[in-house]
C-alpha positions in Angstrom: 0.0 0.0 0.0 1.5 3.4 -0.7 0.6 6.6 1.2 -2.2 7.6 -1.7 -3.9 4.9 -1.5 -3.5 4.8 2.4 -5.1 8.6 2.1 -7.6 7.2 0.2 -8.2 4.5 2.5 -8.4 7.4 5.4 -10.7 9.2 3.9 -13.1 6.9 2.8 -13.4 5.0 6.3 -13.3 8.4 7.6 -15.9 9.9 5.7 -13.5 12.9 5.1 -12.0 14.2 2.2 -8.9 13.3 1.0 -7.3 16.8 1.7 -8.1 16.4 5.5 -6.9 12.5 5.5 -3.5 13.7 4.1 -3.4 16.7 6.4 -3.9 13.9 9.3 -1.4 11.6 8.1 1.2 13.9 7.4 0.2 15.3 11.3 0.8 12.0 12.6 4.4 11.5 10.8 5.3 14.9 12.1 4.3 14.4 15.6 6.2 10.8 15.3 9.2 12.4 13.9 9.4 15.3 16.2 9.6 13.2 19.1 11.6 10.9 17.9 14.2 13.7 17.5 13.6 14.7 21.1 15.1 11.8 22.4 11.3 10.3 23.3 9.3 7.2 22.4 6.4 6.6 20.9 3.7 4.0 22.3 1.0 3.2 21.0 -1.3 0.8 22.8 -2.0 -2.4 20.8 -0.5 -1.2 17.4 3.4 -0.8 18.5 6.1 1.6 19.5 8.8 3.9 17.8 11.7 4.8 19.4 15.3 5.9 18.4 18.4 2.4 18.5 22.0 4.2 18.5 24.5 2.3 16.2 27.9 2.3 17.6 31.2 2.9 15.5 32.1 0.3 13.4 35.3 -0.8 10.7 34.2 -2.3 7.9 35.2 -2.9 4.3 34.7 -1.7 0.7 33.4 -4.7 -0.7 35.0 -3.8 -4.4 38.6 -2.9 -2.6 38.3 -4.3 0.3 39.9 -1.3 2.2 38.9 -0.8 5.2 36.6 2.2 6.1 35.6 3.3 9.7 31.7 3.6 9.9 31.2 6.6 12.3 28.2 6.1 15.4 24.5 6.8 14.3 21.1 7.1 15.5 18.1 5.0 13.3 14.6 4.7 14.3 13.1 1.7 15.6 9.6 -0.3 15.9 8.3 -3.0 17.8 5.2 -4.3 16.8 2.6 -4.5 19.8 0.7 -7.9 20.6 -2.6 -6.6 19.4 -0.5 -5.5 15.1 1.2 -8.8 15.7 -2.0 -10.8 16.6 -3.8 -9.2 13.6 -1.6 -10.4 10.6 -1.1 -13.9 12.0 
C-alpha cells in the first residue's frame, strides 16, 4: 500500500475528504518524527512503538577494494510491533 492509497483509505473510512486525511497523516508522521528527534518514544497501545536504537562505530570494508573504512556512530529509528498489530496479521 502506498501513502495515496493509504489517504484514500483514510478518507473513505473516515468519511472525510482526501485533503483532511492527508493533512492527518502527514500530522501523525510529524508528531512521530518530532519526538523521535527529542530523544522520546512513541507508544501506541496495541498497534506498536517507535523509538530511536544508537548504532555504535564500526570498521568495515569496501566490498569492491576491500579497504577498510571506519563507519562513524549513528542514530536509526526503531519499531516493535505490539501484541494486538502482531495478533492481527497472523
Amino acid at each position: 500500500m502506498t501513502k495515496v492509497e493509504l489517504i484514500e483509505k483514510m478518507a473513505k473510512d473516515a468519511d472525510i475528504s482526501k485533503a483532511a486525511a492527508d493533512k492527518a497523516l502527514n500530522s501523525f508522521m510529524d508528531g512521530i518524527k518530532k519526538a523521535l528527534k527529542k530523544g522520546n518514544k512513541v507508544t501506541l497501545v496495541g498497534f506498536g512503538t517507535f523509538s530511536v536504537g544508537k548504532r555504535a562505530a564500526r570498521t568495515g570494508r569496501n566490498p569492491q577494494t576491500g579497504a577498510v573504512l571506519k563507519i562513524k556512530a549513528s542514530k536509526a529509528p526503531k519499531f516493535k510491533a505490539g501484541k494486538g498489530f502482531k495478533d492481527a496479521i497472523k
